[in-house]
C-alpha positions as CSV (number, residue, x, y, z in Angstrom):
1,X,-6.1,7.2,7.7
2,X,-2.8,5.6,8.2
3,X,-0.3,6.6,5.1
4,X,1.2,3.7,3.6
5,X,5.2,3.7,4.2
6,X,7.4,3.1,1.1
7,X,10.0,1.4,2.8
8,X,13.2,0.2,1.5
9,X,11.7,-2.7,-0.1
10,X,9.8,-0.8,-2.7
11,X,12.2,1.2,-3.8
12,X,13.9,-1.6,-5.0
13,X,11.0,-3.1,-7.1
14,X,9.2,0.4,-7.8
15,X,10.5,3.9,-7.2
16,X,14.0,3.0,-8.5
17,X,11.5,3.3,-11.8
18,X,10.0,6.6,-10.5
19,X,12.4,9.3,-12.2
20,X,11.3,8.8,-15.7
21,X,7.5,8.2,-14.5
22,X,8.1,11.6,-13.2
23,X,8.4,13.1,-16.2
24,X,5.0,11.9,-17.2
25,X,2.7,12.5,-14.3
26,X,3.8,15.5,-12.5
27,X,3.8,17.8,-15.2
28,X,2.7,20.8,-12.5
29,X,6.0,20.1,-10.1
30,X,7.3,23.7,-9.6
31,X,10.9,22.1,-8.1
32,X,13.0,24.3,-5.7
33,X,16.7,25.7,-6.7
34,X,19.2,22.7,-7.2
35,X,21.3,24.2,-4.5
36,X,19.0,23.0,-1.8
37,X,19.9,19.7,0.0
38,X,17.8,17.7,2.1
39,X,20.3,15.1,2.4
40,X,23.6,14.0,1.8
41,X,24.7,10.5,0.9
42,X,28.4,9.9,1.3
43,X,28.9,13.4,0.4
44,X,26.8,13.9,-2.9
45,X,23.5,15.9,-1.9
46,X,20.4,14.7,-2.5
47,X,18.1,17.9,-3.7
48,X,15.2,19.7,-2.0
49,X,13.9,19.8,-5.6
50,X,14.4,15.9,-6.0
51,X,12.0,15.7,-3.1
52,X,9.9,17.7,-3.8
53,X,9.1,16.2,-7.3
54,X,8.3,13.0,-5.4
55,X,6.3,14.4,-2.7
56,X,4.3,16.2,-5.8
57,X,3.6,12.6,-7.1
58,X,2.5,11.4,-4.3
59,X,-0.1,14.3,-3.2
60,X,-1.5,13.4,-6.9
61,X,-1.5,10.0,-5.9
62,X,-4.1,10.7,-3.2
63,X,-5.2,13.7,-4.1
64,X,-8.8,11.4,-5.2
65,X,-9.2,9.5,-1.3
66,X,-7.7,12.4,0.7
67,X,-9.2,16.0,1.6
68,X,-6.2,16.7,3.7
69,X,-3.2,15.0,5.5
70,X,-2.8,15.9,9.1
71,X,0.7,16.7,10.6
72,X,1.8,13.7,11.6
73,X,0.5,11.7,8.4
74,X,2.8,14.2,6.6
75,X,6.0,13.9,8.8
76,X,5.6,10.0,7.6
77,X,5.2,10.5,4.4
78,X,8.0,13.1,4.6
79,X,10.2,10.4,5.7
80,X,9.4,7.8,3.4
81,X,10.0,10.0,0.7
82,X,13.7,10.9,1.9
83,X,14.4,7.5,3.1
84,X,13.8,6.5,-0.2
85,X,16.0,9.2,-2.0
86,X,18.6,7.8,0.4
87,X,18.5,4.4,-0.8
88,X,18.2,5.0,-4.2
89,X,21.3,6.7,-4.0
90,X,23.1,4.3,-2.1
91,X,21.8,1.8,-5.0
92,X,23.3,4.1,-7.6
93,X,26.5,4.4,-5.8
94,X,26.8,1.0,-5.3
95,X,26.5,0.6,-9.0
96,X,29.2,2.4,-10.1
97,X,32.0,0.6,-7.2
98,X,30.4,-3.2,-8.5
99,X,31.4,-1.2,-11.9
100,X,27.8,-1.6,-13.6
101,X,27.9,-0.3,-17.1
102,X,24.7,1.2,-19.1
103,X,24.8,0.9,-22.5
104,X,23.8,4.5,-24.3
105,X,21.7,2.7,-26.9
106,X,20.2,1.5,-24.0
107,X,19.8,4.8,-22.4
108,X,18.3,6.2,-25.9
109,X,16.0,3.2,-26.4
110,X,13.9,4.4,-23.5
111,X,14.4,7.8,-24.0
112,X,12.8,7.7,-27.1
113,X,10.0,5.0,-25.6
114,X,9.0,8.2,-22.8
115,X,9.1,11.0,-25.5
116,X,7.2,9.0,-27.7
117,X,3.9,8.7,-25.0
118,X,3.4,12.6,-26.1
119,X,2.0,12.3,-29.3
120,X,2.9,16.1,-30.0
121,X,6.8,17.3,-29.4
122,X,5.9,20.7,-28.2
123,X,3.8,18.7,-25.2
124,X,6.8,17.4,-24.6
125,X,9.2,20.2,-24.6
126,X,6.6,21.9,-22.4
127,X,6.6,19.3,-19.7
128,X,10.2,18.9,-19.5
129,X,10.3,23.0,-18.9
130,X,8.2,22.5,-16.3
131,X,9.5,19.9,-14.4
132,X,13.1,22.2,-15.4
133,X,14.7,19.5,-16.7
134,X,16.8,19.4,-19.8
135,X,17.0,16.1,-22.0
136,X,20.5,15.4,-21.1
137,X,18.6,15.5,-17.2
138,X,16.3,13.2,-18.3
139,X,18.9,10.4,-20.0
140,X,20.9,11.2,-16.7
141,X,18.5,9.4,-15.0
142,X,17.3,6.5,-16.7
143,X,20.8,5.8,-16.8
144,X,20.6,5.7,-13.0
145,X,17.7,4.1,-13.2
146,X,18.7,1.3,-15.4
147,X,22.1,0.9,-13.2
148,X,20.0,0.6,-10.2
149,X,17.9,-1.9,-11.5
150,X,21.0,-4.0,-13.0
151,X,22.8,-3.7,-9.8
152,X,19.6,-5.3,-8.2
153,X,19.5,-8.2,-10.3
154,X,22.8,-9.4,-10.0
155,X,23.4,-8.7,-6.2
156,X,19.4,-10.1,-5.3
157,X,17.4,-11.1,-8.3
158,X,19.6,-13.1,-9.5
159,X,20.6,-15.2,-6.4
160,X,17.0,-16.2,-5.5
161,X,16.3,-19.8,-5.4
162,X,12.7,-20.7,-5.2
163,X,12.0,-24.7,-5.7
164,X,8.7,-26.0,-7.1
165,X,8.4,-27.8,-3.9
166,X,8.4,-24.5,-2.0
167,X,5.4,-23.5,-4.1
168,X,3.6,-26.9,-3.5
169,X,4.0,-26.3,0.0
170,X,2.1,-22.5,-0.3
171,X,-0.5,-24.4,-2.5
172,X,-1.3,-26.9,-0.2
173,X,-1.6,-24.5,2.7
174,X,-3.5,-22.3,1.3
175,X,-6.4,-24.3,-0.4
176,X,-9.1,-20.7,-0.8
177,X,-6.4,-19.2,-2.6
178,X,-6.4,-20.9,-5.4
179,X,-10.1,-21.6,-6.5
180,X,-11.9,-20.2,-10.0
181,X,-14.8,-17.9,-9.3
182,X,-18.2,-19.7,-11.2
183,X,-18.2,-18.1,-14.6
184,X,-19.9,-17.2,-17.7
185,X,-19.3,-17.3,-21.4
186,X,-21.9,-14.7,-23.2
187,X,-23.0,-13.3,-26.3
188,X,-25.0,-10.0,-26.5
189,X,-26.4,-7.5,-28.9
190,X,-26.8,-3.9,-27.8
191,X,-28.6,-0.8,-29.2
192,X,-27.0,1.9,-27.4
193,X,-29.1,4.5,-25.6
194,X,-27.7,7.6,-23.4
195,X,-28.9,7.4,-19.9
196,X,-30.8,10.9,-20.0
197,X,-32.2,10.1,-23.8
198,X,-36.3,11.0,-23.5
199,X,-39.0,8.3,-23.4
200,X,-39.6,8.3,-27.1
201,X,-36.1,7.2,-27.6
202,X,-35.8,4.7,-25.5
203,X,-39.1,3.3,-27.1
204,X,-37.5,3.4,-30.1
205,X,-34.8,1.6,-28.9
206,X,-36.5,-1.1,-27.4
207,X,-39.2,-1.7,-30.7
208,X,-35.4,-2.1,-32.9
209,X,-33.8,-4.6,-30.1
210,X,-37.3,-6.4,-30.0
211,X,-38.0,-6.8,-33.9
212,X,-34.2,-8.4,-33.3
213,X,-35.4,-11.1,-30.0
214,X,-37.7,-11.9,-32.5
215,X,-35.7,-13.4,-35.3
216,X,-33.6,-15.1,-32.5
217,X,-36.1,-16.7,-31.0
218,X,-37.5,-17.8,-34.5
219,X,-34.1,-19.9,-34.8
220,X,-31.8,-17.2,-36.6
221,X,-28.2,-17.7,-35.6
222,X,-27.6,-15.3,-32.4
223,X,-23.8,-14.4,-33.7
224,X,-25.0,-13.3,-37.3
225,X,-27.7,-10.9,-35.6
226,X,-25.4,-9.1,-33.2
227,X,-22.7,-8.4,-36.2
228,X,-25.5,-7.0,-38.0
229,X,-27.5,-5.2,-35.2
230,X,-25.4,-5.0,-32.1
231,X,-24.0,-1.2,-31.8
232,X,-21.2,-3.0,-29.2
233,X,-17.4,-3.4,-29.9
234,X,-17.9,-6.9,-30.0
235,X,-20.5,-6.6,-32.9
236,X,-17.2,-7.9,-34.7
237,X,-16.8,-11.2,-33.0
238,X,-20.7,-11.8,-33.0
239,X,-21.0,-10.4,-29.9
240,X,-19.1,-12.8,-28.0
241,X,-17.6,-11.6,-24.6
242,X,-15.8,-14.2,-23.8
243,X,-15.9,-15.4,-20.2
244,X,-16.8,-13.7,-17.5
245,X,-17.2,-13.8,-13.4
246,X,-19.1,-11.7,-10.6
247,X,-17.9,-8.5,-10.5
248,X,-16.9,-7.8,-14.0
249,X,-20.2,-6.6,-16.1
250,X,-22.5,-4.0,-14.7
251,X,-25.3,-5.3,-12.2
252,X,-28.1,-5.6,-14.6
253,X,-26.5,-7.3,-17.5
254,X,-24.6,-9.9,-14.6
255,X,-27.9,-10.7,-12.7
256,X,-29.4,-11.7,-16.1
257,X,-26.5,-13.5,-17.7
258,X,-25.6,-15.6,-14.5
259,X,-29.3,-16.3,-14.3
260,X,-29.9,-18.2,-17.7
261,X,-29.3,-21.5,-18.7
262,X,-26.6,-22.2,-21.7
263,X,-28.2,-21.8,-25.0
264,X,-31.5,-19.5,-23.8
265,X,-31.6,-16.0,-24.5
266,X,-32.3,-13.4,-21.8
267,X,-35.6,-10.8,-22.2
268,X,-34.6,-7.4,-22.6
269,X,-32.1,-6.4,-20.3
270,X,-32.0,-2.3,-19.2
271,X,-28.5,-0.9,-18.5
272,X,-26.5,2.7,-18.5
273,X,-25.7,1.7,-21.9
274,X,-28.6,0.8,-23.7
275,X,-30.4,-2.4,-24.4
276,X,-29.3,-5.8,-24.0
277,X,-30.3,-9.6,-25.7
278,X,-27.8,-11.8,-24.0
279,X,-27.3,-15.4,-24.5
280,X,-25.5,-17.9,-22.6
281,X,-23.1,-20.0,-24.1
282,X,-21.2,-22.1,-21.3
283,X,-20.7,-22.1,-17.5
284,X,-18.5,-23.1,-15.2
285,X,-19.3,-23.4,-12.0
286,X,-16.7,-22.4,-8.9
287,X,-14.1,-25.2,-8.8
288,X,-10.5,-25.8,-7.2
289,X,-7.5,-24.4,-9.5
290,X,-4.8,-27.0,-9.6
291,X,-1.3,-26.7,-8.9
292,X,0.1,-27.2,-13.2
293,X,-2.9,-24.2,-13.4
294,X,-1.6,-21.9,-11.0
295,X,2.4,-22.8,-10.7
296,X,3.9,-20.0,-13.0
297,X,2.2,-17.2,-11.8
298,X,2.4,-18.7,-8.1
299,X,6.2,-19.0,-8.0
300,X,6.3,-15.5,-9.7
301,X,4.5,-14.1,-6.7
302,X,6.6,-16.1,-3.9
303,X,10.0,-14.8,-6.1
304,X,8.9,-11.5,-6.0
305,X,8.5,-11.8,-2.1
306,X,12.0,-13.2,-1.5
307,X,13.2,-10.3,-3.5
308,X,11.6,-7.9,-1.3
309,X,12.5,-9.5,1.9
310,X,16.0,-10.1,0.9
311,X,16.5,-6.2,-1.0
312,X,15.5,-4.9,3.2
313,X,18.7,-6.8,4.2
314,X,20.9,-5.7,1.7
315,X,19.7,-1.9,1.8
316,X,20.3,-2.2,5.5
317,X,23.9,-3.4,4.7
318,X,24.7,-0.5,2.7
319,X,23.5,1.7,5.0
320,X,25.4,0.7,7.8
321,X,28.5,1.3,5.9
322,X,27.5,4.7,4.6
323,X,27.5,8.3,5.8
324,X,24.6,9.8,6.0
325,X,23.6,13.2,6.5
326,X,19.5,14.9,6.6
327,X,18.7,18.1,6.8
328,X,14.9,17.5,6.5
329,X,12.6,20.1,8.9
330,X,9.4,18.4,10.5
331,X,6.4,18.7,8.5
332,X,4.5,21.2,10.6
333,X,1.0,21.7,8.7
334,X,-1.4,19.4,6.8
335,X,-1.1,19.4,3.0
336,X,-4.0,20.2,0.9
């Protein structure tokens, strides 16, 4: 497996973020003493336990796809890692000669928005001991953070000009980009039954849902019987799921909902949840997204990518007129 590199352009648009995320998802990190550089950037050292706490996030990352990393996949990863330390250094650097100032309210604001993910304070306090941080560590660096990420916008974000034309122009080329899957707007009402309940259970199930096809069938409104029978979270809305393509609903229920015609009502339908009644209100069939219907999010996207390509050029620049220094040994066994 090839490990993704981070590259300069991310850390512009992502791990400039990663400090405070830190806090949150590598609650295990077991940093090494602050003394220990692996880097310096115009003389201020970038930590071994800096790196490590990132190289912890990212062994949780892919902890899930990946048994093992071999050498050379760490050695990469390795580098990404401490490239990206670099820049985001550089970054914060360069924040404080374009003078860019950080409000403390501002700093608080989020401060108080992390803490307040742990619903209990001694969670909190626990997690912060283990990642050996203090809360004046912490504000530390959202305030780089937030520098970072202001410095950003005024020297990149902010000078990107993206015309409407330029978007017509990706529309245009692009035609299978742009197109709505077919799709379906559904009701259904569900008696719920676990997967491993026994045969009489599921009988029973199936008599309750069928005494309910029956009065449906008979003429009786659809969205009145799921408030009152349906055991689903959108009993509340009369069962109404809104709409829906390929892909989203589990096979069984999809199969049968795509199948029927609006108005009919489906047969009993069997899935890991329980039992199904479905009924087909409207469907739209696959069809060609204009350019009005796709223009915001488009010229989002093709922003986003000028950002990216122009933060390389500018990371480059600063590193060209920086001193660097690594101390970083080769990765010289696979991590678990």
């Amino acid at each position: 497996m090839k490990i993704r590199q981070y590259g300069p352009m991310l850390v512009a648009l992502a791990l400039t973020l990663a400090a405070t995320a830190s806090l949150a998802r590598a609650e295990d990190a077991k940093p090494a003493p602050e003394g220990v550089k692996v880097a310096t950037v115009n003389g201020v050292a970038i930590t071994q336990s800096a790196f490590d706490r990132e190289l912890n996030l990212f062994q949780r990352r892919i902890r899930r796809s990946l048994d093992s990393l071999t050498s050379d996949q760490m050695a990469q990863v390795q580098d990404s890692i401490l490239n990206d330390l670099i820049n985001r250094e550089l970054l914060f650097q360069e924040s404080g000669k374009q003078k860019i100032e950080v409000p403390d309210e501002m700093v608080q604001k989020e401060f108080d928005r992390i803490k307040g993910r742990y619903q209990d304070p001694k969670q909190f306090q626990t997690v912060m001991e283990q990642m050996q941080m203090t809360e004046a560590g912490l504000k530390e660096q959202i305030h780089r953070k937030t520098a970072v990420q202001k410095l950003i916008n005024q020297e990149v974000g902010d000078k990107i000009e993206l015309t409407e034309a330029e978007a017509k122009t990706v529309y245009e080329q692009n035609p299978d980009d742009f197109k709505q899957m077919a799709q379906v707007r559904a009701r259904h009402i569900l008696v719920k039954v676990a997967a491993d309940a026994d045969e009489a259970t599921k009988s029973s199930a199936r008599e309750k849902l069928a005494a309910v096809q029956t009065q449906a069938q008979q003429g009786a409104d659809f969205a009145e019987l799921a408030k009152t029978h349906s055991e689903g979270p959108s009993n509340v809305r009369g069962g109404d799921l809104g709409f829906f393509g390929r892909g989203q609903m589990v096979k069984p229920f999809e199969e049968a909902a795509f199948a029927l015609e609006p108005g009919k009502i489906s047969d009993i339908v069997e899935t890991r949840f329980g039992y199904h009644l479905i009924k087909v209100e409207e469907k739209k069939a696959e069809q060609a997204l204009s350019f009005e219907e796709v223009k915001g999010k488009l010229m989002e996207k093709l922003k986003r990518s000028k950002i990216e390509q122009q933060m390389m050029t500018y990371l480059l620049s600063l590193r060209k007129a920086a001193k660097i220094e690594t101390f970083m040994p080769k990765a010289d066994a696979a991590s678990e």
